[in-house]
LOLUMBA-814878 format. One line per 2 residues: number of its first residue (from 0); their letters; for each residue x, y, z of N, C-alpha, C. Coordinates in steps of 0.05 Angstrom, whole numbers. Example, Ala and Ser with C-alpha at 12.3 -4.5 7.8 and 13.67 -1.06 7.14 Angstrom:
# residues 2
0) as) 264:-114:156:246:-90:156:264:-66:156 ~ 257:-45:142:273:-21:143:258:1:157
//
This chain:
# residues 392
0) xx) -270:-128:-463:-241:-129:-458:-236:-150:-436 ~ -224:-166:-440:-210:-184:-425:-174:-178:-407
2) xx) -180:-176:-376:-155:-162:-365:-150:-188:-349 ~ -125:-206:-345:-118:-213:-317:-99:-195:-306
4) xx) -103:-199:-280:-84:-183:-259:-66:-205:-250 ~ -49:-212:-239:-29:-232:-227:-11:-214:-200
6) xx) -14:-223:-174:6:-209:-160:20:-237:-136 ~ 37:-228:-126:49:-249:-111:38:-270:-96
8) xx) 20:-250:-73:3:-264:-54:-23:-245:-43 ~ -44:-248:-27:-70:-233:-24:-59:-227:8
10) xx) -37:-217:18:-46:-218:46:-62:-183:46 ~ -59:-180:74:-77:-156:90:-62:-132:77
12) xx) -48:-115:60:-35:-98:54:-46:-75:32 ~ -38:-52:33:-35:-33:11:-35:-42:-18
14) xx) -20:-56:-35:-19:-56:-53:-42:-86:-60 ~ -48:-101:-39:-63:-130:-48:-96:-104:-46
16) xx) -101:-88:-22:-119:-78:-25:-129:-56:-57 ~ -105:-51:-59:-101:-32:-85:-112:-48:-112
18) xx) -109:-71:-112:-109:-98:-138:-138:-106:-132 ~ -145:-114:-105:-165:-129:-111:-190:-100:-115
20) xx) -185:-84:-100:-208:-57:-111:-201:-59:-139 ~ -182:-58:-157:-178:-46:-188:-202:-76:-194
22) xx) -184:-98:-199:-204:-124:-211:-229:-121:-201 ~ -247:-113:-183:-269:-113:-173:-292:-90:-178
24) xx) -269:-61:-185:-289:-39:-198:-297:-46:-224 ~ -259:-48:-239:-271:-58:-262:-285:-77:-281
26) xx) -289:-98:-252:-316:-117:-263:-345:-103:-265 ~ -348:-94:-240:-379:-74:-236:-383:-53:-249
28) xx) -354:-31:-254:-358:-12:-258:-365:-4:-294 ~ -344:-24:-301:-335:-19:-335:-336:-43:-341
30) xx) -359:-68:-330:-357:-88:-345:-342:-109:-354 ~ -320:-111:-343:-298:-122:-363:-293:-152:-352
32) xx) -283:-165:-370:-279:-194:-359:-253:-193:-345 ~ -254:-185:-314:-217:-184:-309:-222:-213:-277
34) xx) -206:-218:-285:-188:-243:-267:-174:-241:-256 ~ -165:-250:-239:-138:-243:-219:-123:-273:-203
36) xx) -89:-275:-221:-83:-299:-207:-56:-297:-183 ~ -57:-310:-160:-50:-300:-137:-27:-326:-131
38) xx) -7:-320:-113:6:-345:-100:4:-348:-78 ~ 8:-366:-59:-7:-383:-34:-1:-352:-23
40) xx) -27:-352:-1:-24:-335:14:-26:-345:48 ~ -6:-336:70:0:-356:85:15:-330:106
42) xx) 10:-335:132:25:-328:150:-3:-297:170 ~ 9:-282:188:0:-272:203:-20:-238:204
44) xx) -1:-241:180:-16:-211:157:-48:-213:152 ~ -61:-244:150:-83:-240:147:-85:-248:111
46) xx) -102:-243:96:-119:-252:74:-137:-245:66 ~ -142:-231:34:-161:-222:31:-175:-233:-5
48) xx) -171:-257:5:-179:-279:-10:-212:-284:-7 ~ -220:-276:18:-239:-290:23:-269:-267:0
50) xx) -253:-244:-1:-270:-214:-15:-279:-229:-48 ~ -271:-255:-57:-278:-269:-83:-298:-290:-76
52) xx) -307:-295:-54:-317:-329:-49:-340:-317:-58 ~ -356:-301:-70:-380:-299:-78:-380:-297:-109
54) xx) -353:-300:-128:-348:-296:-156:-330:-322:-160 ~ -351:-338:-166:-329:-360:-172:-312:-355:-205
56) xx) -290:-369:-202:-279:-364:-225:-264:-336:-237 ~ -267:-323:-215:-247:-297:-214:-230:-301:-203
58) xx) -214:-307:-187:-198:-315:-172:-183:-339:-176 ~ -164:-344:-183:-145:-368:-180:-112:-372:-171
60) xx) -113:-389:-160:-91:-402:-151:-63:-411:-167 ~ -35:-397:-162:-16:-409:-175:6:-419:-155
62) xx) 4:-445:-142:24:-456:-126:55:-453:-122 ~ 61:-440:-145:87:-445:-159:95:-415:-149
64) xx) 74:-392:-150:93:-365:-145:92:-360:-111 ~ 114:-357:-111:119:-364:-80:138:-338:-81
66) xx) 139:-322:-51:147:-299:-49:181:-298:-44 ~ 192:-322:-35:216:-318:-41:235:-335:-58
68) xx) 264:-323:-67:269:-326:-95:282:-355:-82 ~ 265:-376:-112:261:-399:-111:277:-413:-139
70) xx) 299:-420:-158:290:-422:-178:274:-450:-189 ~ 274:-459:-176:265:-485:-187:226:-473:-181
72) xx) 221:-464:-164:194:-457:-163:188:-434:-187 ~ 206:-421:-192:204:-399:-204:197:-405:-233
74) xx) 219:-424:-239:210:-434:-271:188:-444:-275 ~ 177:-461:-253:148:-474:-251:127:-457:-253
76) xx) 126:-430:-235:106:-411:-244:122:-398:-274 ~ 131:-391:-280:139:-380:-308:116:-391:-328
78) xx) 126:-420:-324:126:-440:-346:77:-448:-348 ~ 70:-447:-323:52:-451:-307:24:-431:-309
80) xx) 45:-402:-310:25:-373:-311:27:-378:-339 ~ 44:-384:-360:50:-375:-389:24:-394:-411
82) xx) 26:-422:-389:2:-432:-400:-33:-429:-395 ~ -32:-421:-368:-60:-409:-361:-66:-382:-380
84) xx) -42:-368:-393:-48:-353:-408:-61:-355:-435 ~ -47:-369:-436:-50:-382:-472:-76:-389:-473
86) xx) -87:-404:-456:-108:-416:-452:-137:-391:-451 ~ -125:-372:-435:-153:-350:-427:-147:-317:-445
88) xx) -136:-323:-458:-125:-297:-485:-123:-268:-474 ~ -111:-266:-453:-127:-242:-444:-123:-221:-464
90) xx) -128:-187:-468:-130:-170:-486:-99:-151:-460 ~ -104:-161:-438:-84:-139:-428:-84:-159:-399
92) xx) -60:-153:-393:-51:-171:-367:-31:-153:-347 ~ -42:-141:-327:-31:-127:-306:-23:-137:-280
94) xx) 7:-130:-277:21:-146:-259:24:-130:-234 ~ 27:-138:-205:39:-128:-185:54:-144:-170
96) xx) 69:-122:-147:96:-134:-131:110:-140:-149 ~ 137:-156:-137:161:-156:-152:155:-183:-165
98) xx) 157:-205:-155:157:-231:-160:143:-233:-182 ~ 104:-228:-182:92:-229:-196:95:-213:-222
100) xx) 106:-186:-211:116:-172:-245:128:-177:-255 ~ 158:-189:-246:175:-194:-263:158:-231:-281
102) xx) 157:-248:-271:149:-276:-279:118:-260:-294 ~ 106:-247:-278:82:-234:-297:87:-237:-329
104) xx) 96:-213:-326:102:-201:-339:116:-223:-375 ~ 138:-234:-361:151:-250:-379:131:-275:-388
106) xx) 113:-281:-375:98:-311:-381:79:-291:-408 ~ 67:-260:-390:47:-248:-411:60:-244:-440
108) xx) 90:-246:-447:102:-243:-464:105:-265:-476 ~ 110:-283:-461:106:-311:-483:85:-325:-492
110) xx) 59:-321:-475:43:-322:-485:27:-305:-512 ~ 36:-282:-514:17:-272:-538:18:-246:-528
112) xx) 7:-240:-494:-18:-223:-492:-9:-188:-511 ~ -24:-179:-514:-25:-159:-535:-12:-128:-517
114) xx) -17:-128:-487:-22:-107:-487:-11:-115:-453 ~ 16:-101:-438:24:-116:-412:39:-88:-395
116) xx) 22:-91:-371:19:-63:-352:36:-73:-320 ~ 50:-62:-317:63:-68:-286:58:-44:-262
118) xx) 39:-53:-241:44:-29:-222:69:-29:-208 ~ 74:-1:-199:99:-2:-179:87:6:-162
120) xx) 73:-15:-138:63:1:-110:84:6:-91 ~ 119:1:-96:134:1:-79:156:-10:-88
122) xx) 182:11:-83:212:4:-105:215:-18:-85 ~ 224:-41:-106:239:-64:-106:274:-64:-98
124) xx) 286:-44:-106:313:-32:-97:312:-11:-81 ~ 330:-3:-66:332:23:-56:366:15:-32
126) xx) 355:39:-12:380:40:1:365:16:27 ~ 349:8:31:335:-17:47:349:-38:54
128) xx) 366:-45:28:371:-66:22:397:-72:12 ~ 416:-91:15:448:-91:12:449:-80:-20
130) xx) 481:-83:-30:483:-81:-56:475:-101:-68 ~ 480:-126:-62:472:-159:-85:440:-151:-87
132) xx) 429:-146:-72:400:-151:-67:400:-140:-89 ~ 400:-102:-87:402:-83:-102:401:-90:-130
134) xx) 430:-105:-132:439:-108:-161:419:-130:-176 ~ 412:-157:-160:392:-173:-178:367:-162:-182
136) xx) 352:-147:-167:324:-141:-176:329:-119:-193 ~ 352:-96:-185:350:-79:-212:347:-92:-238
138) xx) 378:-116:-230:374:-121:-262:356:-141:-276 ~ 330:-144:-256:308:-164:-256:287:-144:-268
140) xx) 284:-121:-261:274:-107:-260:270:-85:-293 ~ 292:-88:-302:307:-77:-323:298:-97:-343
142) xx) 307:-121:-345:297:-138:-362:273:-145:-368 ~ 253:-142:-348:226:-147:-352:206:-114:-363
144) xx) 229:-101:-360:215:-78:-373:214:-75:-401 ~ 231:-91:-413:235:-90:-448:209:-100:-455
146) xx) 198:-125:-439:173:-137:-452:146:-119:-434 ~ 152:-93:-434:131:-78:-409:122:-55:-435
148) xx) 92:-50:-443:82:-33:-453:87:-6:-431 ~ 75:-6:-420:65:5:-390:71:8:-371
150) xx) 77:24:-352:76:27:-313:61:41:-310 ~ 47:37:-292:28:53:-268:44:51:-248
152) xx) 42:80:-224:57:80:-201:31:98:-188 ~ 42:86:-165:24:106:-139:28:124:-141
154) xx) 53:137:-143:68:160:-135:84:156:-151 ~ 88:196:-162:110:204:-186:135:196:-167
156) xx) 138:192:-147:173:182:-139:179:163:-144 ~ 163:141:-148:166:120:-165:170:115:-184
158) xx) 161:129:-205:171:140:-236:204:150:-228 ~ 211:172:-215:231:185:-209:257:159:-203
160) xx) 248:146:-183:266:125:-180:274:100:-196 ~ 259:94:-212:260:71:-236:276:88:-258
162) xx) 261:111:-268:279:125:-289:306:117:-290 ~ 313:140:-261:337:142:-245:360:109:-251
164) xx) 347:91:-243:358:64:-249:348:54:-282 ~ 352:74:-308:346:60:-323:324:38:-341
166) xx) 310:49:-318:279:28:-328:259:38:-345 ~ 249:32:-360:241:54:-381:235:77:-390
168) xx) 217:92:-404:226:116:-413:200:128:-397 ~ 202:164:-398:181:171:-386:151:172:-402
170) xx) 154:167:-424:127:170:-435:114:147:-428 ~ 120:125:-413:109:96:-405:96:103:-380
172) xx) 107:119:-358:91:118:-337:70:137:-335 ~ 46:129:-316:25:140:-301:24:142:-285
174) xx) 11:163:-265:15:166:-233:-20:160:-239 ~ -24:133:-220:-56:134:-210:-53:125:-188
176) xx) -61:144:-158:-65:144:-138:-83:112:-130 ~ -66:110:-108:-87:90:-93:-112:92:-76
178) xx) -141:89:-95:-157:103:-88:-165:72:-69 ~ -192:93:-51:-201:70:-29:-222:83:-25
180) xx) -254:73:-24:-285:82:-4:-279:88:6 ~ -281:117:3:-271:141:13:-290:148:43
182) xx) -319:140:38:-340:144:60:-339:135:79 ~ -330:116:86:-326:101:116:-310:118:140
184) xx) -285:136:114:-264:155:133:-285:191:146 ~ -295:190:118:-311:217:107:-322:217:139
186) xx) -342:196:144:-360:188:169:-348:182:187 ~ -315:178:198:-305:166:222:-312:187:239
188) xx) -319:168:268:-330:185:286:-310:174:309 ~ -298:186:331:-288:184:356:-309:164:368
190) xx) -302:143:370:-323:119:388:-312:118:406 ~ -323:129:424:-321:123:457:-320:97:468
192) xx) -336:82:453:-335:55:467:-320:37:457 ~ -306:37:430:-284:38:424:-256:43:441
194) xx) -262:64:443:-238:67:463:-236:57:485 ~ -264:55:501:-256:39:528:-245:14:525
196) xx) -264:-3:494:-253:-29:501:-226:-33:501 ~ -213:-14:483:-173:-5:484:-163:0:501
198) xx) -186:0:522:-177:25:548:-147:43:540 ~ -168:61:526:-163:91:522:-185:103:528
200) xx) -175:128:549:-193:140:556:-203:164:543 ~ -227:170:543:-245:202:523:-212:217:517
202) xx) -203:231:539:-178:253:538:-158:246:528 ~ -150:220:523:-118:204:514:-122:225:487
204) xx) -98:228:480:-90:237:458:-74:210:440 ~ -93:205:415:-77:174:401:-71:182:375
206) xx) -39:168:385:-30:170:363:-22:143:346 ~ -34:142:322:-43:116:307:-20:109:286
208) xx) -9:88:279:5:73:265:-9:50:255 ~ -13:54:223:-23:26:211:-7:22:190
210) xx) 10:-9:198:29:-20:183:26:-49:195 ~ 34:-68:177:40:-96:188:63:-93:209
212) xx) 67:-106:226:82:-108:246:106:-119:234 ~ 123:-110:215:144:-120:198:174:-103:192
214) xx) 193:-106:188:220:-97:172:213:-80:156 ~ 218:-54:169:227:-34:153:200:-6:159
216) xx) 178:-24:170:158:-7:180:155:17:198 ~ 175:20:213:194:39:228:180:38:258
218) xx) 174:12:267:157:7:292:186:21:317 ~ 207:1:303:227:12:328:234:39:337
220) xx) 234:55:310:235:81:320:208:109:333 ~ 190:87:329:161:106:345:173:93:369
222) xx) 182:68:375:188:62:403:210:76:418 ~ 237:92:398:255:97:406:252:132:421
224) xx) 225:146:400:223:171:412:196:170:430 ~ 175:151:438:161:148:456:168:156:488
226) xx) 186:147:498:196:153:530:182:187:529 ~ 199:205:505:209:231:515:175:245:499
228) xx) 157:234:490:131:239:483:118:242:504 ~ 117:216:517:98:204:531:110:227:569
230) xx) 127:238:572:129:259:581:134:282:581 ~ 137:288:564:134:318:552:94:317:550
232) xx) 85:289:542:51:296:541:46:268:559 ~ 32:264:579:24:248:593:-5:227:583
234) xx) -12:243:569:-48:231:560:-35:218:539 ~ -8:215:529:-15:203:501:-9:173:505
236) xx) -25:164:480:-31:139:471:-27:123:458 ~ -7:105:446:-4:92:413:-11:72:408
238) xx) -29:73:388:-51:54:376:-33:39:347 ~ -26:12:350:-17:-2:338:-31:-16:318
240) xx) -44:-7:290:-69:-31:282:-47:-48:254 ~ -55:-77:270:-45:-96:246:-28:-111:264
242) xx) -16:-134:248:-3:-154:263:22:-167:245 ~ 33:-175:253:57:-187:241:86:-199:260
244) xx) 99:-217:248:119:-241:264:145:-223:280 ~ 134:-189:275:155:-174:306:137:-171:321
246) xx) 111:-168:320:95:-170:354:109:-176:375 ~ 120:-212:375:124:-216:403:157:-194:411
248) xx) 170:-183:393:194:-176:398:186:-152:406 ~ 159:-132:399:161:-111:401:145:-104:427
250) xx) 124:-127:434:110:-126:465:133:-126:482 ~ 160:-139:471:181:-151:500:191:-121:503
252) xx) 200:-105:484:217:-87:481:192:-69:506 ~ 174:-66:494:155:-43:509:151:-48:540
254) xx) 151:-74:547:153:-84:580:175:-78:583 ~ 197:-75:580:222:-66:587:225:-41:592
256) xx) 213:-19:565:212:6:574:196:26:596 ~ 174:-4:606:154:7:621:126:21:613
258) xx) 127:20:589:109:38:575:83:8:568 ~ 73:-6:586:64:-17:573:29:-9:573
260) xx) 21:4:591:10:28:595:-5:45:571 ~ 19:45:550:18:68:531:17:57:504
262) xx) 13:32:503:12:16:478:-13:-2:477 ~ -23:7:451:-45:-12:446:-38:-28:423
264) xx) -43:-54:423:-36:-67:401:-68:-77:392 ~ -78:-82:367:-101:-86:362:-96:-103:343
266) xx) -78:-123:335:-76:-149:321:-99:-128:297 ~ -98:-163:272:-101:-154:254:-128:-146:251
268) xx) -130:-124:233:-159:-111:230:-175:-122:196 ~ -192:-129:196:-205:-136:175:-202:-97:155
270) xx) -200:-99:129:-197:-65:113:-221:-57:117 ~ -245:-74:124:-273:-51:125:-279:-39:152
272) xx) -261:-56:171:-258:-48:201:-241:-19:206 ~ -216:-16:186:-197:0:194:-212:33:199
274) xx) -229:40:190:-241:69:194:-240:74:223 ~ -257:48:229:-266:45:259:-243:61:281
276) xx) -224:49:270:-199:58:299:-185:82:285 ~ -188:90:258:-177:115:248:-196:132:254
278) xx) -217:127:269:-241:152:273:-231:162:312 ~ -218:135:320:-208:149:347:-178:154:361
280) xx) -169:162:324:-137:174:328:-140:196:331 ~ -118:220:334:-128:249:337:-94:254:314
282) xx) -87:236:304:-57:234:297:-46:205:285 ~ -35:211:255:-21:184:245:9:192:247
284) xx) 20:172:250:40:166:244:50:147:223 ~ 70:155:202:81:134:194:103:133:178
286) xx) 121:108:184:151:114:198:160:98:170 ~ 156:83:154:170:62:134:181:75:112
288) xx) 215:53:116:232:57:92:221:50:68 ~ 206:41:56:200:31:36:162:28:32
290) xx) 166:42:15:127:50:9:120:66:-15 ~ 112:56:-33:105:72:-52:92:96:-53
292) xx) 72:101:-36:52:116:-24:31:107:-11 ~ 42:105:19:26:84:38:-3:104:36
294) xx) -20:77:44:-46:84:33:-65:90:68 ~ -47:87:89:-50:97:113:-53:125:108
296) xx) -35:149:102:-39:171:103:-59:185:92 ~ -75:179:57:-94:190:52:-123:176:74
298) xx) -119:150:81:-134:144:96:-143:157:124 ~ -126:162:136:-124:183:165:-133:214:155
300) xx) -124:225:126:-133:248:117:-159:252:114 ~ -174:229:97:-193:230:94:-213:229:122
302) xx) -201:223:134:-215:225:164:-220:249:181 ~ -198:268:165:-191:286:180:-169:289:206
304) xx) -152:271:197:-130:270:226:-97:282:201 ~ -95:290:216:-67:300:209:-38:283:204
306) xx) -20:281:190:-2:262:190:24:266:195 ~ 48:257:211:72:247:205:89:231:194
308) xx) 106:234:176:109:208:151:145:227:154 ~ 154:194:156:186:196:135:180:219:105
310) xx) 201:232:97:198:239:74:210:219:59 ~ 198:190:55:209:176:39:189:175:15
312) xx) 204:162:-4:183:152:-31:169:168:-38 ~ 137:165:-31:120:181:-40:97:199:-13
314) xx) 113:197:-2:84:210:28:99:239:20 ~ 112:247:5:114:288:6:87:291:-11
316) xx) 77:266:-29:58:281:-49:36:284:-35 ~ 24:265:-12:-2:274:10:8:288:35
318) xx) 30:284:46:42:287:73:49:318:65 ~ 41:332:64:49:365:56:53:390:76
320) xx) 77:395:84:91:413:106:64:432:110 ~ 56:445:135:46:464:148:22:461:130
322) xx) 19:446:116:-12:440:94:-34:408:112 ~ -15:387:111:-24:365:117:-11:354:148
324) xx) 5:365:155:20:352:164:57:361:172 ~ 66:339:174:97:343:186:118:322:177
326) xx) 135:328:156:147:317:138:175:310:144 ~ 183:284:155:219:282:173:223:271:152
328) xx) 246:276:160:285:267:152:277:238:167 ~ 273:218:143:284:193:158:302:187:179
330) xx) 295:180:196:309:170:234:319:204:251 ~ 305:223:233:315:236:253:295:239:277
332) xx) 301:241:296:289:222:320:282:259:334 ~ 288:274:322:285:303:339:263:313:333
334) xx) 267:313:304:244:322:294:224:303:296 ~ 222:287:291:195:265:298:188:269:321
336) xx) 201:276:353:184:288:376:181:304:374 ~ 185:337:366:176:352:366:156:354:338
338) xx) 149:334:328:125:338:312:107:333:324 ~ 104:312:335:85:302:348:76:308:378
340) xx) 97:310:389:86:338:417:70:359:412 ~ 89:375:382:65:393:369:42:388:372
342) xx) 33:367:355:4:356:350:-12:348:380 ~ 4:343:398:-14:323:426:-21:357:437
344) xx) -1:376:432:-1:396:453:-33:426:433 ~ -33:417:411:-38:442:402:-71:420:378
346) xx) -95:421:400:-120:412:378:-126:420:360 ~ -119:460:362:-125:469:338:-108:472:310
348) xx) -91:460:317:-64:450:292:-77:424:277 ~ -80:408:290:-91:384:288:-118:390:267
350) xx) -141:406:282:-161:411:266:-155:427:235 ~ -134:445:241:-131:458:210:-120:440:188
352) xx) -99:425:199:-84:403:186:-94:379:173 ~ -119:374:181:-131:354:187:-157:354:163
354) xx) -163:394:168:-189:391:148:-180:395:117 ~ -159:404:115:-137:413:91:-128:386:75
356) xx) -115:371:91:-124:337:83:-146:321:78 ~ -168:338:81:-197:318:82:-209:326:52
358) xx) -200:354:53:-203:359:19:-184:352:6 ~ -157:357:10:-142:341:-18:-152:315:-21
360) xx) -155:304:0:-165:267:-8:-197:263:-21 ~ -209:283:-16:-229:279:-42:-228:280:-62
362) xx) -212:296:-73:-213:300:-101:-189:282:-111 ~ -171:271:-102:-150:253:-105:-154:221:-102
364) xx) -168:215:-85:-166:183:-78:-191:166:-80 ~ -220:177:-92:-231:169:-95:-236:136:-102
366) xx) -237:115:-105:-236:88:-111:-248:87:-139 ~ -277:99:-146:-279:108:-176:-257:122:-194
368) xx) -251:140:-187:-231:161:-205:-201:130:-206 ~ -202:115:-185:-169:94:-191:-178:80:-223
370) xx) -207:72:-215:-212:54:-222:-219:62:-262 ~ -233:92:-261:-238:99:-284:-216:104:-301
372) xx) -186:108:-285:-160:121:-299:-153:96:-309 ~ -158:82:-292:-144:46:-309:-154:37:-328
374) xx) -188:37:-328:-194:38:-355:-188:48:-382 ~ -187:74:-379:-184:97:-400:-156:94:-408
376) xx) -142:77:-387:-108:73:-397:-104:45:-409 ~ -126:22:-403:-127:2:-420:-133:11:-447
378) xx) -154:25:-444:-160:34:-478:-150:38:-495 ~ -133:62:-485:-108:88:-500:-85:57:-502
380) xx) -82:50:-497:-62:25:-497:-64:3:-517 ~ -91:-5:-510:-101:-28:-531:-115:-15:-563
382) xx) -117:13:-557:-117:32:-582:-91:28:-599 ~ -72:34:-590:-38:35:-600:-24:15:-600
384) xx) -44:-8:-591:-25:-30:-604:-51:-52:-633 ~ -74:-36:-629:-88:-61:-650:-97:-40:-670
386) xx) -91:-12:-662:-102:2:-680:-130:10:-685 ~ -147:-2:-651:-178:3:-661:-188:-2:-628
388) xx) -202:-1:-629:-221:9:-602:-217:-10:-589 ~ -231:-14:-558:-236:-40:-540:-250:-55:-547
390) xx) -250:-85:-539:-273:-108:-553:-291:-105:-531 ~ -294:-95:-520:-324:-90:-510:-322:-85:-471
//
């Protein structure tokens, strides 16, 4: 079976990590000839371009899909992906992000391909974003679904919310979790020396946030209930991992509040590094309007640390009341301190919460089980449209 994948760009994120694990199991795991074509990737997020330099010819370059809406660029990748298609026949062609699914999607349709899958690692509309915004990607979104066999979503809220806007029917979607090597977390250990070099001390109580340093990630409001944390608990700590173009705005804000003390920033982390500093949180946090099902939380679970999450999108399906964790009301700023005072003030909350999460994430996020459901859904797919098995 022949699969390309196509997504916007490869930076440091959730959903590029989600894509390049799928193309990469299902080369090793199930054999398959899958490819993956990407647009420039560029800026402070980092790159994870470099995880192909040992497979040549898996990986390629499309100049033309560029992340913001361009049309003159846009037709060029249309026109650009539709012929690299033609050319490499794929049997099934799976798209991610917005850009790349929608132009995906439509090039895989003029070309031929037989069999065409869109993930949703994260709604493209919502309340995020004005009404115009709203209104073109819905109805970008809508249109590119007619030529869509398929959706895969992280999270059934994702299904819930596309429905909701008319986007195709329910017998089209799948919920397949964003699985990740699960063992790196399984094994995180509290590194002491770790911590010194953060200077955080053995006793700090850290509380960890991993997000790009970006709009919508909810950095301002861990900063807005910090003052009344950071005295109500004195040991605590907030561990920043990742980087992005609000850094310099958000170091200024924290010298102002005085807290500079109480912030660690750790610029960007390579994904095989991230265990490392999730092994010396005692506590995640995470605050973003917009996330399919950030792949922070099973990550911190699997570690055994306990979580705080917006009840947005999809963190109710890991983030689970008095089970996993502590589930806010977007910006409510009350509850978010008194969740987390909870947690700094009470270890043995932490430990129950923590080991309760360490089992749901085994049996849920495995990186095999992502990778075997995609298969088994190429199949059942390319079964019902040729009428006969996989080509191999």
């Amino acid at each position: 079976m022949r699969v390309t994948h196509i997504i916007t760009r490869l930076i440091v994120g959730g959903a590029q990590e989600n894509t390049v694990s799928s193309v990469l199991g299902l080369r090793t795991r199930h054999g398959l000839d899958c490819d993956l074509v990407t647009g420039p990737t560029a800026g402070p997020e980092g790159s994870l371009e470099r995880l192909f330099d040992d497979l040549p010819g898996v990986l390629s370059h499309n100049k033309h899909l560029v992340r913001p809406v361009s049309p003159w660029q846009d037709w060029r990748a249309l026109v650009t992906l539709t012929k690299y298609l033609k050319q490499r026949r794929p049997d099934v062609v799976h798209t991610h992000s917005g850009k790349a699914g929608v132009l995906g999607r439509l090039a895989a349709k003029r070309a031929g391909v037989p069999v065409i899958i869109h993930t949703i690692h994260g709604p493209s509309f919502g309340k995020f974003q004005g009404a115009i915004a709203n209104l073109i990607f819905t109805n970008a979104e809508r249109y590119a679904a007619r030529v869509t066999d398929h959706f895969v979503v992280v999270a059934n809220a994702m299904t819930e919310q596309y429905l909701a806007a008319g986007i195709g029917r329910p017998e089209q979607y799948t919920r397949v979790f964003s699985g990740f090597d699960l063992k790196p977390y399984l094994t995180s250990q509290n590194d002491l020396a770790l911590r010194q070099k953060l200077g955080i001390a053995p006793d700090d109580f850290v509380i960890g946030k991993i997000a790009r340093l970006f709009e919508l990630k909810g950095h301002d409001d861990l900063l807005a209930v910090a003052p009344k944390i950071v005295s109500a608990c004195p040991k605590v700590k907030f561990l920043l991992v990742g980087d992005g173009i609000l850094r310099p705005s958000l170091e200024k804000q924290i010298k102002r509040m005085g807290l500079e003390k109480k912030f660690v920033f750790t610029g960007l982390v390579p994904p095989s590094e991230v265990s490392r500093y999730v092994g010396i949180m005692d506590a995640l946090v995470h605050l973003s309007l917009r996330e399919g099902l950030p792949r922070a939380l099973p990550q911190a679970l699997a570690a055994g640390k306990p979580v705080v999450a917006y009840d947005c999108d999809g963190a109710r399906e890991v983030c689970l009341p008095k089970e996993t964790g502590f589930l806010i009301a977007p910006k409510d700023f009350g509850q978010l301190e008194n969740a987390l005072i909870s947690l700094a003030k009470d270890p043995g909350l932490c430990l129950t919460l923590g080991a309760r999460g360490q089992a749901l994430v085994r049996d849920w996020f495995p990186v095999e089980r992502m990778v075997d459901d995609l298969f088994h859904l190429y199949q059942k797919l390319q079964r019902e449209k040729t009428g006969g098995g996989p080509k191999g």
